[in-house]
N, C-alpha and C positions, 0 to 999 in steps of 0.2 A: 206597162212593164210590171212582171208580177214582184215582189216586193219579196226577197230569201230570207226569212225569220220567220218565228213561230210567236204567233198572238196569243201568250198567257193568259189563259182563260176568257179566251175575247180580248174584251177591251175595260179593264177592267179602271181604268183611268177614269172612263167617262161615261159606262155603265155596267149594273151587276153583275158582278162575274160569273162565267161558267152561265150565262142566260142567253136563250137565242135571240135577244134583241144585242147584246155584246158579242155574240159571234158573228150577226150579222155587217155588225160595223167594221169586224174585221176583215170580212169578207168585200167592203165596200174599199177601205184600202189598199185593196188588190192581193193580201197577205197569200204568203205559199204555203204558210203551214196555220193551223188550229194547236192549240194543245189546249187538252180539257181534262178533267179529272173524274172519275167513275169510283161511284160506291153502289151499293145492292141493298135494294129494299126487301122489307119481309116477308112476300110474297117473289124476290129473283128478279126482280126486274132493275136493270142498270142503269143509274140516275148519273147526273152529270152535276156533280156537287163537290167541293173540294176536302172540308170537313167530315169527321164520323160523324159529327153532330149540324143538326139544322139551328142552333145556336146563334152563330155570328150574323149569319147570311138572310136569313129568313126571321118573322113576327113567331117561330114554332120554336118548342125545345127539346130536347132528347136526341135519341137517335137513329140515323136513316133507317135502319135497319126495325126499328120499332117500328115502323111505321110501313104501312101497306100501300102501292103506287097511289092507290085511289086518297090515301089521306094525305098524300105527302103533294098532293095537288091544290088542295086547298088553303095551303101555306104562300106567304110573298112576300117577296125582297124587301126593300126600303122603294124601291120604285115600280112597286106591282107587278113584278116577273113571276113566273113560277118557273119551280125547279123543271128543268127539262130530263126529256127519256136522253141516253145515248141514241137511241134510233132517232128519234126528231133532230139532235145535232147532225149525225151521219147523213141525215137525207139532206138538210141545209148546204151542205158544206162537199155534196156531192158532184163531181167535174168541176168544181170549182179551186178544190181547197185541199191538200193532202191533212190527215189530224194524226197527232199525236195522239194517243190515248193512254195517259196514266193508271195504272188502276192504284187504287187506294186502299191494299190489302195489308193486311198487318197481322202477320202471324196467319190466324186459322180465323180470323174475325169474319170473312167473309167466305162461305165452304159454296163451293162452285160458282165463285164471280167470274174464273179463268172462260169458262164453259159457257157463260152464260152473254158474256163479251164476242167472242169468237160466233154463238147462232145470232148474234143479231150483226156482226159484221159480213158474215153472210148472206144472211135477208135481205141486206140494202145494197151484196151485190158490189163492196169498197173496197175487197182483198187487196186490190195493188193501190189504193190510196189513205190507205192508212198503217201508222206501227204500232206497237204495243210495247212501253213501258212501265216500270216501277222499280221504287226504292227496295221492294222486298222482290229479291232476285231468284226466289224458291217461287213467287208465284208468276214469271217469266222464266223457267222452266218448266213448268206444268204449261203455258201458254207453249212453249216448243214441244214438248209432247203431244199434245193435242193437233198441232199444226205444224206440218213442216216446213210449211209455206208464205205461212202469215208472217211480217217482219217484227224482228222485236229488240227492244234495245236495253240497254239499264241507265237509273238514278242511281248519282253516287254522291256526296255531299264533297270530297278531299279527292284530287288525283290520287289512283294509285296504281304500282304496274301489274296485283295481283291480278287485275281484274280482264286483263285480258285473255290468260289461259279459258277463263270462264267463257269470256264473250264469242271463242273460239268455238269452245266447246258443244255451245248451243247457237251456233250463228248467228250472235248479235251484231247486227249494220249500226246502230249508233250509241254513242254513250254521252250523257248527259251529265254536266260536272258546272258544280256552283264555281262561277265566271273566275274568282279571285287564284282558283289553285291553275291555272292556265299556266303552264313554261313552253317555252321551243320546244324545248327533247319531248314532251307530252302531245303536243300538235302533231309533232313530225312522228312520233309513234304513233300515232291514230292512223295520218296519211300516210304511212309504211303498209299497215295492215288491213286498208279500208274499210278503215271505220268513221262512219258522219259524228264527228265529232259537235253536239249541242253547250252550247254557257249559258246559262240559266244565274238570275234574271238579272238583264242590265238594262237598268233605268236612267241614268246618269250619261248625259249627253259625250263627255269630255271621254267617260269609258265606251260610248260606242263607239267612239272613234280611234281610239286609241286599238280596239278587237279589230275594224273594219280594215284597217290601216299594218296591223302586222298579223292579224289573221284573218285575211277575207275570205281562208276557205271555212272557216268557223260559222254554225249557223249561229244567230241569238234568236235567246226566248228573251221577252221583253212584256212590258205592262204599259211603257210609253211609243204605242206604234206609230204616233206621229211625227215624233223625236226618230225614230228608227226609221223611218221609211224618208224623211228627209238624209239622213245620213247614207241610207246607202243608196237613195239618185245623184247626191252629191258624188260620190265617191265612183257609181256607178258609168258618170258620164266623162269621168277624165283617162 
């Protein structure tokens, strides 16, 4: 049975995150979705890394962007991963996995990631298995101009009800809201207007149960897939 949640950056519980030995494992759990996070190196190419910076994650310092594919290869995690392409994600996780794909745009910090995201989800050929979000909602309108076809959805940190005019506006199918601002009236206005309503990120066992149990039309994003995937066969089989 395939497992309805999205594996935050792989599996980042039990290996480096945003690495394709961690999306693998999530893919080994049967997960239905991926969510991974894209930033652009100095040379264009969209790396799958969560941070501006190779800082936290990797033995390297500075930033993606400084950095050219070929250098930002010979950097490695705490467990010897290297950073991966988006295209090496997308090819992994192909018929297998639909992915989320964040992009990591801030302002103008990254000047054609939109563009650059969209030729390589074509190259692999993924249109209808994967969507496109971000917290900056100006570069998921540039992703809807470019495409009117490719899905896309927004990050929002607080419910709120402006955001729907928006979502309308530019045909956003899902919207992604950190778990705690969740009410009725906010579920039920998402499933009014069909929108895949995401909670982002629950970790905490008592809270997946509590989402799975008064909103099982709710997807979660989560960091503990094994905690998660027992929760919804439990819940799944009564």
């Amino acid at each position: 049975m395939s497992i309805v949640g999205l594996a935050h950056r792989g599996y980042p519980k039990k290996y480096p995150e945003n690495t394709l030995v961690s999306f693998q494992a999530a893919l080994d759990l049967s997960y239905s979705h991926l969510e991974l996070d894209v930033n652009l190196t100095k040379d264009g190419v969209p790396v799958v890394i969560h941070d501006p910076t190779v800082n936290r994650t990797t033995n390297g310092k500075g930033l993606v962007l400084d950095y050219t594919w070929e250098e930002l290869q010979k950097l490695r995690t705490n467990a010897e991963q290297s950073i991966p392409t988006l295209e090496q994600v997308l090819s992994l996780a192909k018929g297998r996995a639909r992915v989320d794909i964040e992009l990591k745009q801030s302002g103008s910090l990254y000047t054609g990631i939109e563009e650059k995201v969209l030729e390589v989800i074509n190259a692999c050929d993924v249109q209808d298995q994967v969507f496109v979000t971000s917290f900056d909602h100006y570069s998921i309108q540039r992703m809807r101009q470019l495409s009117k076809d490719i899905e896309v959805g927004l990050v929002i940190y607080g419910a709120t009800p402006s955001i729907f005019d928006f979502a309308k506006e530019i045909d956003a199918k899902y919207i992604s809201v950190k778990y705690i601002y969740l009410t009725d009236d906010y579920v039920r206005l998402c499933e009014e207007k069909g929108i895949q309503l995401i909670a982002w990120t629950i970790d905490a066992e008592a809270d997946m149960r509590q989402i799975r149990k008064q909103y099982p039309g709710v997807w979660v994003c989560t960091n503990e897939l094994e905690k998660w995937k027992a929760c919804f066969l439990e819940t799944a089989s009564k």
